[in-house]
C-alpha positions as CSV (number, residue, x, y, z in Angstrom):
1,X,153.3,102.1,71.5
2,X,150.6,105.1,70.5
3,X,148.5,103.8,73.4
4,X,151.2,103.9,75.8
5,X,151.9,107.5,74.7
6,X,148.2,108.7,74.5
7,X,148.2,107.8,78.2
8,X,151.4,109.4,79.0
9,X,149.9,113.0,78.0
10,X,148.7,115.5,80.6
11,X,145.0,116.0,78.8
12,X,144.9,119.4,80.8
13,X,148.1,120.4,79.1
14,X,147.7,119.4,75.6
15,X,144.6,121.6,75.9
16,X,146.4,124.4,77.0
17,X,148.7,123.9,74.5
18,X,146.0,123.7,71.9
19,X,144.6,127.1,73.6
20,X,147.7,128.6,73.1
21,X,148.7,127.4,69.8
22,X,145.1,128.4,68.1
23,X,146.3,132.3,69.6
24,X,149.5,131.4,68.3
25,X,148.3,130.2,64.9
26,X,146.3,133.3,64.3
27,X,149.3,135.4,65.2
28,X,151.0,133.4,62.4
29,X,148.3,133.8,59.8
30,X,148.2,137.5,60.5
31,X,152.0,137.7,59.9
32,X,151.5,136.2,56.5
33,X,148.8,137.5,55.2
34,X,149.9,140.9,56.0
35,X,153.0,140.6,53.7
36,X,151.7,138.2,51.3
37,X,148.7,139.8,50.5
38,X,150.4,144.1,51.4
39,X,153.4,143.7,49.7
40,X,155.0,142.8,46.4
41,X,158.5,141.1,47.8
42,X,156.5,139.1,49.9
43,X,153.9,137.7,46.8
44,X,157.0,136.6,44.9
45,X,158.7,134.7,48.2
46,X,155.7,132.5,49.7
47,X,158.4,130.7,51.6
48,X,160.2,133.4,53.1
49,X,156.8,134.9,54.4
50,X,155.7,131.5,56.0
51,X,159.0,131.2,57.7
52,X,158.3,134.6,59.1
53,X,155.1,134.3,60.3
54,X,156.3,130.9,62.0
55,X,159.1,132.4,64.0
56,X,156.9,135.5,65.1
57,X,154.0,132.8,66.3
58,X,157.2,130.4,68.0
59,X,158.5,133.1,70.0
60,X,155.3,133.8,71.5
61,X,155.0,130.4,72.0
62,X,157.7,129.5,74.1
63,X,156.7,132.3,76.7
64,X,153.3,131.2,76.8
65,X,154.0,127.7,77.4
66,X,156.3,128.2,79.4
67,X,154.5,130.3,82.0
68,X,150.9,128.9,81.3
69,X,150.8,125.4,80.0
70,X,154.1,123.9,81.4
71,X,154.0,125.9,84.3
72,X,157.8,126.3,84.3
73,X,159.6,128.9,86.8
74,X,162.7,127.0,87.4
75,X,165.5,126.9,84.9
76,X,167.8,128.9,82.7
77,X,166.3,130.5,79.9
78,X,169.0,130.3,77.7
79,X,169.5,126.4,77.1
80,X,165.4,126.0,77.6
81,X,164.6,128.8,74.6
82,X,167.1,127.0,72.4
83,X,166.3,123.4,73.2
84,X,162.6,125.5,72.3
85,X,164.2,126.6,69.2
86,X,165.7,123.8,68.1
87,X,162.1,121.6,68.0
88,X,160.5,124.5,66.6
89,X,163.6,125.0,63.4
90,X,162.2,120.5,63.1
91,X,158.5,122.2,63.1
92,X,159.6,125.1,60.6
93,X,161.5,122.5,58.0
94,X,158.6,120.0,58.4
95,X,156.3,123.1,57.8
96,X,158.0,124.5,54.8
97,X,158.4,121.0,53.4
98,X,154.9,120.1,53.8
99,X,153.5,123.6,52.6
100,X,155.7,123.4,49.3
101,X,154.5,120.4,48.4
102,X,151.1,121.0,49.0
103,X,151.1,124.6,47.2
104,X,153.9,123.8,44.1
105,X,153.5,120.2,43.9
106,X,149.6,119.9,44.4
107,X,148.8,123.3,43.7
108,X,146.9,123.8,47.2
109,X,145.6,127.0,48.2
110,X,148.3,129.2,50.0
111,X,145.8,129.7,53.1
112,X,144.0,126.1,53.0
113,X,147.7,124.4,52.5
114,X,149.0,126.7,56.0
115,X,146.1,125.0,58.0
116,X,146.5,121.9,56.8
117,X,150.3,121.9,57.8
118,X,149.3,123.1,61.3
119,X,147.8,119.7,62.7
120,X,150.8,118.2,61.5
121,X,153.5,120.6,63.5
122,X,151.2,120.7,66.3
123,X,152.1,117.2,67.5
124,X,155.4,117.8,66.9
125,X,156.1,120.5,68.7
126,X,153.8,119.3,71.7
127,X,155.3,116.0,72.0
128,X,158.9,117.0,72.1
129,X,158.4,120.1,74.1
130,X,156.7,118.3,76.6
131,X,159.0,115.6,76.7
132,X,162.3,117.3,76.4
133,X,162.3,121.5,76.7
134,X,160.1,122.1,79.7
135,X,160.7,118.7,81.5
């Protein structure tokens, strides 16, 4: 079955995916360190910051891909940005899950515990993005 999907995916736009989610990534990190580390509310609500960072990074996301990686200029907006939306609210539970755990139940950096949670919604988000939002 992982053989038969490996083969299925467009090498060309993973990459571009990957392109865009390292900018994307870096817009995400900057969002959360910015509060995290500026501003007192933000110390006291980890959670709350990640979250933000995430949605700021998604939204720049979905026009990227959509323009550059799935080359998509066909299609209503509106049910493609929330079929979008929905994988990446998955991608934002799995990442808040995962980055609880790893900071308050394995006491993991805040910074090393984000990157390690980013190969993990990566696939996620490519996989059913490519397979269901921009198809």
């Amino acid at each position: 079955m992982i053989n038969k999907l490996i083969q299925r995916v467009n090498i060309k736009q993973f990459v571009r995916f990957c392109i865009i989610g390292t900018f994307n990534t870096g817009l995400d990190f900057l969002v959360y360190i910015s509060l995290t580390r500026n501003f007192a509310f933000w110390t006291e609500h980890l959670l709350l910051a990640t979250a933000s960072g995430f949605i700021a990074a998604s939204t720049s996301s979905y026009i990227l891909n959509r323009y550059w990686t799935f080359k998509v200029t066909t299609g209503q907006h509106r049910v493609q940005y929330t079929k979008f939306m929905l994988v990446v609210s998955g991608g934002l539970g799995i990442n808040a899950l995962c980055f609880y755990v790893l900071v308050h139940v394995w006491h993991i950096n805040d910074l090393i515990s984000k990157a390690l949670v980013v190969g993990i919604v990566l696939f996620w988000n490519y996989l059913l993005n490519s397979r269901w939002t921009f198809r």
